[in-house]
PyMOL Python script that loads the backbone (N, CA, C, O; Angstrom):
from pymol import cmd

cmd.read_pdbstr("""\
ATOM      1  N   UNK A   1     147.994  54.030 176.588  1.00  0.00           N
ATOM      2  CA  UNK A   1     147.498  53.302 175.450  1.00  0.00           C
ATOM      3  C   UNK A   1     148.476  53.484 174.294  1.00  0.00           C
ATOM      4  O   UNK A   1     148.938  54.605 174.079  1.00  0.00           O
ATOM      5  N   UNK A   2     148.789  52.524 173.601  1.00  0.00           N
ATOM      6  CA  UNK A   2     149.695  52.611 172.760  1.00  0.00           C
ATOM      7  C   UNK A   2     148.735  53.358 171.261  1.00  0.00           C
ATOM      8  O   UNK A   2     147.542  53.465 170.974  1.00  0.00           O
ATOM      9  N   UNK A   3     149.763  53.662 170.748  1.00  0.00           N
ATOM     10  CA  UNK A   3     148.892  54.440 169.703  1.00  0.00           C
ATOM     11  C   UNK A   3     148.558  53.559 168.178  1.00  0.00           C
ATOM     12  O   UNK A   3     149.116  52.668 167.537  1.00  0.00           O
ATOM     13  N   UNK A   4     147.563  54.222 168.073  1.00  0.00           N
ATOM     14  CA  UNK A   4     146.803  53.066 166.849  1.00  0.00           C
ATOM     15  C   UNK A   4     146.683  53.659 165.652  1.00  0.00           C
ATOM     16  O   UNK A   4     146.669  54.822 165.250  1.00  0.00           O
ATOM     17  N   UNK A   5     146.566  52.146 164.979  1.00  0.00           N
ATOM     18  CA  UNK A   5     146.838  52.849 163.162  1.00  0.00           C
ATOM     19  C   UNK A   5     145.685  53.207 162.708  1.00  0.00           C
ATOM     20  O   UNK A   5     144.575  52.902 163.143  1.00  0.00           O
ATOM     21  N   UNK A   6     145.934  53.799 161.909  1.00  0.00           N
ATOM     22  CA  UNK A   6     145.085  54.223 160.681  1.00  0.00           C
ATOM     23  C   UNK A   6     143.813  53.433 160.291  1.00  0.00           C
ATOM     24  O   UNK A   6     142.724  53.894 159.951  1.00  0.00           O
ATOM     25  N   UNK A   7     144.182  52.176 160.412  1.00  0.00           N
ATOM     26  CA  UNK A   7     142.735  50.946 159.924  1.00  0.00           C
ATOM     27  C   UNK A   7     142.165  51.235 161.102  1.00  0.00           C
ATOM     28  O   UNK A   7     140.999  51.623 161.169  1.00  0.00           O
ATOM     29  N   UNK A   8     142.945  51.072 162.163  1.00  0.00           N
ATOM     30  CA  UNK A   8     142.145  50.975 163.421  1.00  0.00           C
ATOM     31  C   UNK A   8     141.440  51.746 164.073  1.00  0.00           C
ATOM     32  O   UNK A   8     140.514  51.542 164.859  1.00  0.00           O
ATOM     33  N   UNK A   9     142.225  53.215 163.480  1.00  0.00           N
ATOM     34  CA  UNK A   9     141.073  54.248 163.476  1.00  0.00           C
ATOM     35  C   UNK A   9     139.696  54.406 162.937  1.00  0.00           C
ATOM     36  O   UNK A   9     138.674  54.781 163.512  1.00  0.00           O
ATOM     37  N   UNK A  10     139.937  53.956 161.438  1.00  0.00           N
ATOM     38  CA  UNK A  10     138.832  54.055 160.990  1.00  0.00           C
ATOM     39  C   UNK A  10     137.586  52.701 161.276  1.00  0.00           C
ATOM     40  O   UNK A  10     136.416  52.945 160.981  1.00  0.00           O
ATOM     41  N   UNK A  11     137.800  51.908 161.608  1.00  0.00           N
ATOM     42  CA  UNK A  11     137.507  51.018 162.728  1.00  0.00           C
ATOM     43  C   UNK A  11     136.252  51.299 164.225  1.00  0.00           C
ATOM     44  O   UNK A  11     135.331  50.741 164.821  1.00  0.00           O
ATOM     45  N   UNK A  12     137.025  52.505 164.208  1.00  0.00           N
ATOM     46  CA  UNK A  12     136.586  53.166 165.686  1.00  0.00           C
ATOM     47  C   UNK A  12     135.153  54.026 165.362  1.00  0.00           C
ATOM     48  O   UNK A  12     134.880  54.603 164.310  1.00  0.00           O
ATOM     49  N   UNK A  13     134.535  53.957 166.279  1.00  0.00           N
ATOM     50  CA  UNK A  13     133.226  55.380 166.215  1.00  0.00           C
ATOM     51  C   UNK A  13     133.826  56.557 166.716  1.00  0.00           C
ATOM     52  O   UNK A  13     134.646  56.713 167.620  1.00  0.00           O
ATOM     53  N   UNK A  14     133.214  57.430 165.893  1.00  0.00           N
ATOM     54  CA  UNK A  14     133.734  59.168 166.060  1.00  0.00           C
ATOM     55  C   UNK A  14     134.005  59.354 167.796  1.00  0.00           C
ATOM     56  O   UNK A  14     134.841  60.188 168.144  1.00  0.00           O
ATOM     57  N   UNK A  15     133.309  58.593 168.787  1.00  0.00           N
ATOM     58  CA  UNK A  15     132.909  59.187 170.014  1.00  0.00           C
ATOM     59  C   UNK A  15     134.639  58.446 170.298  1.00  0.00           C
ATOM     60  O   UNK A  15     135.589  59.211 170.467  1.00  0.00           O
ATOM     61  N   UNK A  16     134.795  57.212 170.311  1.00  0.00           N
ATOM     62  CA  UNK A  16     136.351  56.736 170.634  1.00  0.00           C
ATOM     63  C   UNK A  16     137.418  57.273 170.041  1.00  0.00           C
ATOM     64  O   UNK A  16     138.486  57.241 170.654  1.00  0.00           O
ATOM     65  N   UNK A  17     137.368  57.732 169.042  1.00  0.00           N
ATOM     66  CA  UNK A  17     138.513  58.385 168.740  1.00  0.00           C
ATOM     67  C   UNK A  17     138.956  59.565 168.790  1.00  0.00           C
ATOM     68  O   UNK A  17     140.060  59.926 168.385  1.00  0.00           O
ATOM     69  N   UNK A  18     137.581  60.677 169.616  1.00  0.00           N
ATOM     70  CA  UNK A  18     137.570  61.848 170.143  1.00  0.00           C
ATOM     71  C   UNK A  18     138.553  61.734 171.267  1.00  0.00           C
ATOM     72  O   UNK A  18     139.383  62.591 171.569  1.00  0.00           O
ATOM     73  N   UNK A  19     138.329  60.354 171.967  1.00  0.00           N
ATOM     74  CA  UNK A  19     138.804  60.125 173.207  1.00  0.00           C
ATOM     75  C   UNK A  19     140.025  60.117 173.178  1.00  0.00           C
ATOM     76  O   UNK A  19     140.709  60.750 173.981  1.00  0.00           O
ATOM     77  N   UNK A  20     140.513  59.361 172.200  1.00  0.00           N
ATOM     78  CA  UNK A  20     142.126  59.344 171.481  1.00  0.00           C
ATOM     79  C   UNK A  20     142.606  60.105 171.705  1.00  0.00           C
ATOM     80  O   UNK A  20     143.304  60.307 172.699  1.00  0.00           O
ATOM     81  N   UNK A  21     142.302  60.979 170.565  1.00  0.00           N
ATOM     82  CA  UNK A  21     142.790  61.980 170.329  1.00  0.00           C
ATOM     83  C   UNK A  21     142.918  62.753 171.742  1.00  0.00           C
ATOM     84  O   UNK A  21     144.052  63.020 172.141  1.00  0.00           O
ATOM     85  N   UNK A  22     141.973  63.061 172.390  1.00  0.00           N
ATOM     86  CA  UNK A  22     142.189  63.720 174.125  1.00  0.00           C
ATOM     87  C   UNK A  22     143.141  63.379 174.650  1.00  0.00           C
ATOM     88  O   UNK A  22     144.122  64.114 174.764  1.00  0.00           O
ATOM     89  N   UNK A  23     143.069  61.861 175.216  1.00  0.00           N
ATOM     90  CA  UNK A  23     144.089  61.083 175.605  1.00  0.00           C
ATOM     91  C   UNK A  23     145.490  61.604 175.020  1.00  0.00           C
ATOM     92  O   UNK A  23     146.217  62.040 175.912  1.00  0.00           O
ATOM     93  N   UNK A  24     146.122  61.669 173.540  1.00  0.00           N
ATOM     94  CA  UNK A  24     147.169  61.879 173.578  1.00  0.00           C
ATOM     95  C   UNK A  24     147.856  63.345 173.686  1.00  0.00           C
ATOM     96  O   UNK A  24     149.011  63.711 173.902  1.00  0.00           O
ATOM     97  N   UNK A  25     146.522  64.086 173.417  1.00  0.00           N
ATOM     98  CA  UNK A  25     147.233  65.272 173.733  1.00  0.00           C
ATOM     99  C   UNK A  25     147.584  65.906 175.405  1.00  0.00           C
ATOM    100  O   UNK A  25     148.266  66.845 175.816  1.00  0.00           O
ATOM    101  N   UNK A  26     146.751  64.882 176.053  1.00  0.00           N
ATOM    102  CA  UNK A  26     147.135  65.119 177.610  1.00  0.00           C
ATOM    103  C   UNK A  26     148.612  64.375 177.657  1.00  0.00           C
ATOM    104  O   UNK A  26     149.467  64.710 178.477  1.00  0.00           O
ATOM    105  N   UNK A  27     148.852  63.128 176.499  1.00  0.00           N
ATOM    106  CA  UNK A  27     150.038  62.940 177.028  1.00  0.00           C
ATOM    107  C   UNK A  27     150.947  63.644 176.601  1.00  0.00           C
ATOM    108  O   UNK A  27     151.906  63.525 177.364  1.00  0.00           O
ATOM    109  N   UNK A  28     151.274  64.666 175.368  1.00  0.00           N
ATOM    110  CA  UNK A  28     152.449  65.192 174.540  1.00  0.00           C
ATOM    111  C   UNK A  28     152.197  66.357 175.698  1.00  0.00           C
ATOM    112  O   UNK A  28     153.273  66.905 175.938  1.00  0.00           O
ATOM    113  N   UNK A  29     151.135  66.892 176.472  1.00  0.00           N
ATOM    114  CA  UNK A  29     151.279  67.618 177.155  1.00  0.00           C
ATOM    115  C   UNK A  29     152.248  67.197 178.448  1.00  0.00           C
ATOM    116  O   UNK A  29     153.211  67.839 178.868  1.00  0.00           O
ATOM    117  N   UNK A  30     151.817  66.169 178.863  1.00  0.00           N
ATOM    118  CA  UNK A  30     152.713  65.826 179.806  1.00  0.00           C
ATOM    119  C   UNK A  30     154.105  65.498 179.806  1.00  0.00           C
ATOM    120  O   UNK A  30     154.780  65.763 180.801  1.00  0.00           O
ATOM    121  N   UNK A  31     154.781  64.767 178.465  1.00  0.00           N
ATOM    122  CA  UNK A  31     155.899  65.087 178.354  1.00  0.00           C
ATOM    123  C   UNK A  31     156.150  66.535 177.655  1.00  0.00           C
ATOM    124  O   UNK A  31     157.111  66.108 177.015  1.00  0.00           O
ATOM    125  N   UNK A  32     156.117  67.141 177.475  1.00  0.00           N
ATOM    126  CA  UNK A  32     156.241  68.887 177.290  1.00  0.00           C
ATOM    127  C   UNK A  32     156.719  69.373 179.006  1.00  0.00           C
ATOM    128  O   UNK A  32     157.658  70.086 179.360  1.00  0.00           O
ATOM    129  N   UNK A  33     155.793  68.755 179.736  1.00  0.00           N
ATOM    130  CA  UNK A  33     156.070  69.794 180.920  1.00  0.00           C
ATOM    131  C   UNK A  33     157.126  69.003 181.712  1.00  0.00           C
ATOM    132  O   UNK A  33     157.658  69.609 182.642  1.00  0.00           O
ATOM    133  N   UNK A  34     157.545  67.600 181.450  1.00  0.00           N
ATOM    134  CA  UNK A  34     158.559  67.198 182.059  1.00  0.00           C
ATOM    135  C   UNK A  34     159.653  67.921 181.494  1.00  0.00           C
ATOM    136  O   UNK A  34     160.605  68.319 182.164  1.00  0.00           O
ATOM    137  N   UNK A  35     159.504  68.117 180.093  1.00  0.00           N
ATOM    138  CA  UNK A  35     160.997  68.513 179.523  1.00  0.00           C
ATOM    139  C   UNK A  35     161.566  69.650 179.958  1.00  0.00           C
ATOM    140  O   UNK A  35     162.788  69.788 180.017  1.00  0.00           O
ATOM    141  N   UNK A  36     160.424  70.870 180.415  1.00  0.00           N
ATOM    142  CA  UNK A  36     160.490  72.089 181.181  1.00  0.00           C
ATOM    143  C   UNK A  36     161.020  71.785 182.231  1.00  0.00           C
ATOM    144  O   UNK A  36     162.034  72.294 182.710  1.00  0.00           O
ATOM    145  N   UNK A  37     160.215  70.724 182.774  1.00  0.00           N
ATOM    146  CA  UNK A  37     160.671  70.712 184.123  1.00  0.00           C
ATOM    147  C   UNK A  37     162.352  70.327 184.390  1.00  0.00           C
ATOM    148  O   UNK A  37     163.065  70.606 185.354  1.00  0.00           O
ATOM    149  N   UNK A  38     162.735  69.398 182.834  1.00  0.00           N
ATOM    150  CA  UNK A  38     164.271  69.253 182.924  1.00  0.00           C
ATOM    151  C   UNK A  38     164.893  70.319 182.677  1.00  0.00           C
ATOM    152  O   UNK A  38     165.831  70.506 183.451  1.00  0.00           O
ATOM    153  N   UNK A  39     164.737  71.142 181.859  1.00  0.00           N
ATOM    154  CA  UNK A  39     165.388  72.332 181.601  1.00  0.00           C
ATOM    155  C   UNK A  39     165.314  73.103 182.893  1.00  0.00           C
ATOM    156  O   UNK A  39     166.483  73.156 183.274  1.00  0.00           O
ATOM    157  N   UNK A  40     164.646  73.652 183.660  1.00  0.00           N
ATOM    158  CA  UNK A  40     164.604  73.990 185.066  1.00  0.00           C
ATOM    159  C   UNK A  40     165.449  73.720 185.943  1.00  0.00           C
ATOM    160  O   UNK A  40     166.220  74.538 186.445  1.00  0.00           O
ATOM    161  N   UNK A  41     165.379  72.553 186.203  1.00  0.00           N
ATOM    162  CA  UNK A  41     166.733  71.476 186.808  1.00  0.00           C
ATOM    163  C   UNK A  41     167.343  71.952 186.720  1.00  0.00           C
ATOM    164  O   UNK A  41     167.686  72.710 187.627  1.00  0.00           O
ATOM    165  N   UNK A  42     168.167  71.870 185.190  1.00  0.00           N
ATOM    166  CA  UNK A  42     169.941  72.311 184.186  1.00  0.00           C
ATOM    167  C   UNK A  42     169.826  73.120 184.942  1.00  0.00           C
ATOM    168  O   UNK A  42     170.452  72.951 185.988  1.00  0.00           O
ATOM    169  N   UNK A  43     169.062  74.270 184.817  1.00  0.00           N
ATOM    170  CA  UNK A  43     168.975  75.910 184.972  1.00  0.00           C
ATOM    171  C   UNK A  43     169.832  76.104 186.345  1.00  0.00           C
ATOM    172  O   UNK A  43     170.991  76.502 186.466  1.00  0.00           O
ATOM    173  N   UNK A  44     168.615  75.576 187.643  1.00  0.00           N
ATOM    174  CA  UNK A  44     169.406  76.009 189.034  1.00  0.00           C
ATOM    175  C   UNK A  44     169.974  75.475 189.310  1.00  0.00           C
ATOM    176  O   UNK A  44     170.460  76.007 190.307  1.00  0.00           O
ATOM    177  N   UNK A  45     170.713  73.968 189.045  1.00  0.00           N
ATOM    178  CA  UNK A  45     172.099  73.556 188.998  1.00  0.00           C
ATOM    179  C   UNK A  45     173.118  74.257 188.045  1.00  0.00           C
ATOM    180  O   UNK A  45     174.256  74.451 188.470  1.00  0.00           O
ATOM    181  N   UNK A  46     172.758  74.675 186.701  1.00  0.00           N
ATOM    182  CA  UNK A  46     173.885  75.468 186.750  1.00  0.00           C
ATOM    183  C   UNK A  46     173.761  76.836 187.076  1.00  0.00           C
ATOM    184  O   UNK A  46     174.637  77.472 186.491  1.00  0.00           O
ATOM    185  N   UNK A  47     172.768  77.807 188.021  1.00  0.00           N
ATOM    186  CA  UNK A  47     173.660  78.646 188.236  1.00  0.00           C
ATOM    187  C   UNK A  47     174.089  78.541 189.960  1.00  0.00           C
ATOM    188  O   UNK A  47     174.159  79.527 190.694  1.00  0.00           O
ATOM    189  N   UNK A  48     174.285  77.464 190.284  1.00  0.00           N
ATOM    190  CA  UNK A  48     174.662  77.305 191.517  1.00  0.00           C
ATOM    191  C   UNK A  48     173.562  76.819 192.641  1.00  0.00           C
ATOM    192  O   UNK A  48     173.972  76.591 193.779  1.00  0.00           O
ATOM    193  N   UNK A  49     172.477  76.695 192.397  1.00  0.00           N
ATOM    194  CA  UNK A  49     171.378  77.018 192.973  1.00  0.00           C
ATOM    195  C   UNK A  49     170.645  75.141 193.336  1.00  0.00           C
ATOM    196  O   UNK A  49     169.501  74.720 193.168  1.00  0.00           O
ATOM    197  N   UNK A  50     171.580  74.607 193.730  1.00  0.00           N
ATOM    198  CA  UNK A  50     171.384  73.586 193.895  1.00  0.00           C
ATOM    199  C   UNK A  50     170.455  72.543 194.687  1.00  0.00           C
ATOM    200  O   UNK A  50     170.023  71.400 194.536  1.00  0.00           O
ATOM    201  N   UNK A  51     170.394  73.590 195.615  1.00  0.00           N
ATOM    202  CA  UNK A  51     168.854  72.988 196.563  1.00  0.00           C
ATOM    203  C   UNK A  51     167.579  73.274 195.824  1.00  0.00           C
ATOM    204  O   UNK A  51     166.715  72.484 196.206  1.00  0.00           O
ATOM    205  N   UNK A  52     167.154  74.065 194.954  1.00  0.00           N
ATOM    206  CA  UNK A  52     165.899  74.339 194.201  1.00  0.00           C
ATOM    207  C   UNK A  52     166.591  73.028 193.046  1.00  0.00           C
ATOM    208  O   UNK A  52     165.774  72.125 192.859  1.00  0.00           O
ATOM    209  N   UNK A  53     167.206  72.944 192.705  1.00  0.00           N
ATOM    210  CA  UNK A  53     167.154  71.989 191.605  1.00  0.00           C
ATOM    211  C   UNK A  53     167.154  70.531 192.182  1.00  0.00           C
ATOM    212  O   UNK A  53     166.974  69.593 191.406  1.00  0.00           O
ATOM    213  N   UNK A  54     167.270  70.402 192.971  1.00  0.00           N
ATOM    214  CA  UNK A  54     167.501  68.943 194.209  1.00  0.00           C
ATOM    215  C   UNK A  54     165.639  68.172 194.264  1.00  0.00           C
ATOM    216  O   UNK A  54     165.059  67.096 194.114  1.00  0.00           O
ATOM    217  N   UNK A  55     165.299  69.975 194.663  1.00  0.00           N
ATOM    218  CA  UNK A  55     164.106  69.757 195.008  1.00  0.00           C
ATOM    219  C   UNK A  55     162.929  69.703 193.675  1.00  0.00           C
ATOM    220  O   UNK A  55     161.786  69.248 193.701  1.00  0.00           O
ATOM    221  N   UNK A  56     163.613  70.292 192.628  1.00  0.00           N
ATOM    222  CA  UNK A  56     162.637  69.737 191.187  1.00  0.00           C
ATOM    223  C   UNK A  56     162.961  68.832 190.794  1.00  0.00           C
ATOM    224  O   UNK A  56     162.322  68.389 189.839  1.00  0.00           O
ATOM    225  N   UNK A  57     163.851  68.244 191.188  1.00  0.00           N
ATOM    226  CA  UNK A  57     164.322  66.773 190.606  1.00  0.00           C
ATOM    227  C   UNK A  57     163.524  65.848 191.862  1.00  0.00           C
ATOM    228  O   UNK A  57     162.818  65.113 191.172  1.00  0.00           O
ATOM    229  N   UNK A  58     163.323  65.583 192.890  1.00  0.00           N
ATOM    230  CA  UNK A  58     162.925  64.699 193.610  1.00  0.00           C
ATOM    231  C   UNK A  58     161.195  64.755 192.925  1.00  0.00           C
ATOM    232  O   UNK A  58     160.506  63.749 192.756  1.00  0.00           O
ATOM    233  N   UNK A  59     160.785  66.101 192.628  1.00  0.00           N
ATOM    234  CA  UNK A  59     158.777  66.456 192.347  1.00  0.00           C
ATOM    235  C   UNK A  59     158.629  65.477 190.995  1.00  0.00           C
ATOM    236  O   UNK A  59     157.676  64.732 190.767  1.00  0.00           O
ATOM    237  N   UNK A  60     160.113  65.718 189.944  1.00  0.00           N
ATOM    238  CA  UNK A  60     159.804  65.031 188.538  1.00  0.00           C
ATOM    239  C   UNK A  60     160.274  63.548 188.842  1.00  0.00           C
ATOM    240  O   UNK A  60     160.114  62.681 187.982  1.00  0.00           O
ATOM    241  N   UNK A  61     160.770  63.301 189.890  1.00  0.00           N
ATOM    242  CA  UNK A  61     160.764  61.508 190.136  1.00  0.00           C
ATOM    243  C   UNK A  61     159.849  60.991 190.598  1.00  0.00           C
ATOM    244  O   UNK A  61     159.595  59.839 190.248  1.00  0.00           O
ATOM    245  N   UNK A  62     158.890  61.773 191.714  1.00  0.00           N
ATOM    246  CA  UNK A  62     157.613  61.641 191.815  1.00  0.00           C
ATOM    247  C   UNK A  62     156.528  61.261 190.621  1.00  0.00           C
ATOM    248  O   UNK A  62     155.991  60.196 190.315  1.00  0.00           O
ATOM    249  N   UNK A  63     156.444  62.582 190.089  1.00  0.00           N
ATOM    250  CA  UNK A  63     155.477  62.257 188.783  1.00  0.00           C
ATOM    251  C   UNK A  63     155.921  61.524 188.134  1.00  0.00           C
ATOM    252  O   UNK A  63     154.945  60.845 187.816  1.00  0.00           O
ATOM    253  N   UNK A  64     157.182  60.907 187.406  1.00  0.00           N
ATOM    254  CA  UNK A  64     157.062  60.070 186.563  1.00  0.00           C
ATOM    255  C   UNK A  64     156.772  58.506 186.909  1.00  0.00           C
ATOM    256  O   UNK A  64     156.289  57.643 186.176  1.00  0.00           O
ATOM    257  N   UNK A  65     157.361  58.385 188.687  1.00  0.00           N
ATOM    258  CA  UNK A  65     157.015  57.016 189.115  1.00  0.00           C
ATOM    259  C   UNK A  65     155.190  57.065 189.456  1.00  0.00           C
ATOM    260  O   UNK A  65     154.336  56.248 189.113  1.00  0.00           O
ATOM    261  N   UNK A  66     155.089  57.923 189.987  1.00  0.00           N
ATOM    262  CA  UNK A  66     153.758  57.956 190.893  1.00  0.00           C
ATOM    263  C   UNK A  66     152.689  58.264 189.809  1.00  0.00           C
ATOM    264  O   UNK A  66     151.557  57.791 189.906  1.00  0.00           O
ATOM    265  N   UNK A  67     152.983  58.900 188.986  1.00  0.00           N
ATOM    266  CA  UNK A  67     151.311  59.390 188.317  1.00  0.00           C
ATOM    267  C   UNK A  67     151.823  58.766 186.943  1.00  0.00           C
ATOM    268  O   UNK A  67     150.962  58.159 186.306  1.00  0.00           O
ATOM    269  N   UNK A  68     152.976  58.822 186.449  1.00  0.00           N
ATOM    270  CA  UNK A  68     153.136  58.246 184.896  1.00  0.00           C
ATOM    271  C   UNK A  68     153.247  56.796 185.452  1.00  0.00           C
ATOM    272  O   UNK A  68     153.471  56.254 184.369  1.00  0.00           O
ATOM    273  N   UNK A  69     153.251  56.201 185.973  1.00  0.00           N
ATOM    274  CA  UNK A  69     154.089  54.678 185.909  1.00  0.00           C
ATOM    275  C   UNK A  69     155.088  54.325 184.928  1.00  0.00           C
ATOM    276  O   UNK A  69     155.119  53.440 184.073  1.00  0.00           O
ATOM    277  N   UNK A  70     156.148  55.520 185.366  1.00  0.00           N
ATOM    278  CA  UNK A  70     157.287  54.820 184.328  1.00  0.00           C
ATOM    279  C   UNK A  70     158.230  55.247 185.646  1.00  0.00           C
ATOM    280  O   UNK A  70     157.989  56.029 186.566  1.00  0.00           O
ATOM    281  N   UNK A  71     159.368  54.439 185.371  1.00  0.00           N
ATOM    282  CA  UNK A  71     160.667  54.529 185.904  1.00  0.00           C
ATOM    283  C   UNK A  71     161.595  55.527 186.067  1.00  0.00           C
ATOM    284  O   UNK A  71     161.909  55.967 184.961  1.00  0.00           O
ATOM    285  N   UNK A  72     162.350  56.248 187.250  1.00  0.00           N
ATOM    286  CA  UNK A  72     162.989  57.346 186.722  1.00  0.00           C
ATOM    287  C   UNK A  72     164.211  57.497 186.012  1.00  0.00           C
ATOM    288  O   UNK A  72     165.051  56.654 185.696  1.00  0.00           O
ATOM    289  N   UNK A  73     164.168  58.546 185.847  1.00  0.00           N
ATOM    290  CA  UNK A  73     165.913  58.125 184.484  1.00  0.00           C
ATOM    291  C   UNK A  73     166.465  59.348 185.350  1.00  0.00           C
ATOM    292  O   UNK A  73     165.794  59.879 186.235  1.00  0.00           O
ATOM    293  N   UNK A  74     167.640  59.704 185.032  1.00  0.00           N
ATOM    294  CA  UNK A  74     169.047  60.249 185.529  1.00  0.00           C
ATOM    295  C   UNK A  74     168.189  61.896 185.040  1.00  0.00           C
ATOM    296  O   UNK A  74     167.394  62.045 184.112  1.00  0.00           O
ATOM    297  N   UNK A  75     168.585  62.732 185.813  1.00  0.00           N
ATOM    298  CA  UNK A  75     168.128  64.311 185.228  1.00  0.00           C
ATOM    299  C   UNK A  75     169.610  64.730 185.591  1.00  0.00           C
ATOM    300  O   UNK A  75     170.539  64.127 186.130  1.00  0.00           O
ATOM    301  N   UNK A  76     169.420  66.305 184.959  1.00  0.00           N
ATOM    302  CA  UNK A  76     170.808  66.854 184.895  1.00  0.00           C
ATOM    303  C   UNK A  76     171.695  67.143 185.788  1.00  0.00           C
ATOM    304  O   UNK A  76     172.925  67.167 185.808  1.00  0.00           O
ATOM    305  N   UNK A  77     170.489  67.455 186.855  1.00  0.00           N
ATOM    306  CA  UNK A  77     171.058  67.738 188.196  1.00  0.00           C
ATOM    307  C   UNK A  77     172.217  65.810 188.694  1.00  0.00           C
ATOM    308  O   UNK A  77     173.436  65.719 188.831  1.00  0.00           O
ATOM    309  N   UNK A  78     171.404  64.941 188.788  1.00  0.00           N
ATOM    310  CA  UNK A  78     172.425  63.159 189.060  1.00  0.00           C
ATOM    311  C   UNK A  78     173.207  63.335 187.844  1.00  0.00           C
ATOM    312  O   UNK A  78     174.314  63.079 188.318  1.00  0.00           O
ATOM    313  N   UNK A  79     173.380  63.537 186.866  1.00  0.00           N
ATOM    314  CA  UNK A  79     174.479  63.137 185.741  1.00  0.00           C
ATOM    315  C   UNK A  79     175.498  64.064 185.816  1.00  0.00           C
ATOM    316  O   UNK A  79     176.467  63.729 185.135  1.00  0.00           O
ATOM    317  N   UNK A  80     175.676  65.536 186.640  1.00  0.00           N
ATOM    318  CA  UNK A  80     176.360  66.464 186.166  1.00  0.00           C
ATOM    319  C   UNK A  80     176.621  66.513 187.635  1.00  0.00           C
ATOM    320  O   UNK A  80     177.632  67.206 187.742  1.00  0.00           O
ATOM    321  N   UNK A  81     176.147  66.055 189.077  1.00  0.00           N
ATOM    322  CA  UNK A  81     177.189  65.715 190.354  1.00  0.00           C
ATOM    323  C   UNK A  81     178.209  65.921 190.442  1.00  0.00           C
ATOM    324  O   UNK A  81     178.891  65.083 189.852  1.00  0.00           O
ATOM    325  N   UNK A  82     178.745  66.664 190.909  1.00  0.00           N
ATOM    326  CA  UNK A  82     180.260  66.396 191.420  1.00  0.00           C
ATOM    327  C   UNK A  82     181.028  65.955 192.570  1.00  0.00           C
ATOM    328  O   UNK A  82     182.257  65.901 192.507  1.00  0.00           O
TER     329      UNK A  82
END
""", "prot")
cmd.dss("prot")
cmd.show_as("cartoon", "prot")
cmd.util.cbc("prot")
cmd.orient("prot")
């Protein structure tokens, strides 16, 4: 859900905008734990450890196609290949 203004809040009954508010904090949660999950990546690609990072990169292309419906983008482990 895209996020809504201010009029539109006040607009809303207390019970919908409880929901909101839920709603987005499950999502800042969810990008929070992707970003971990990118930093993770960096991590066992750079210290050599390349099959654990292979394999957190295929789980976060999962979740972002399969449960986020968004598209995947490049993680550190595909951009930093050699």
């Amino acid at each position: 859900m895209a996020t809504t203004t201010r009029a539109e809040r006040s607009r809303m009954s207390s019970d919908m905008r409880e929901v909101i508010d839920e709603l987005d904090k499950y999502k800042q949660a969810s990008e929070d734990g992707l970003q971990l999950l990118d930093w993770c990546i960096g991590y066992f690609h750079g210290c050599g450890k390349k099959g654990i990072a292979k394999s957190l990169s295929k789980n976060r292309a999962y979740i972002r196609k399969n449960l986020m419906d968004r598209p995947e983008e490049a993680t550190p482990t595909q951009s930093t290949e050699e």
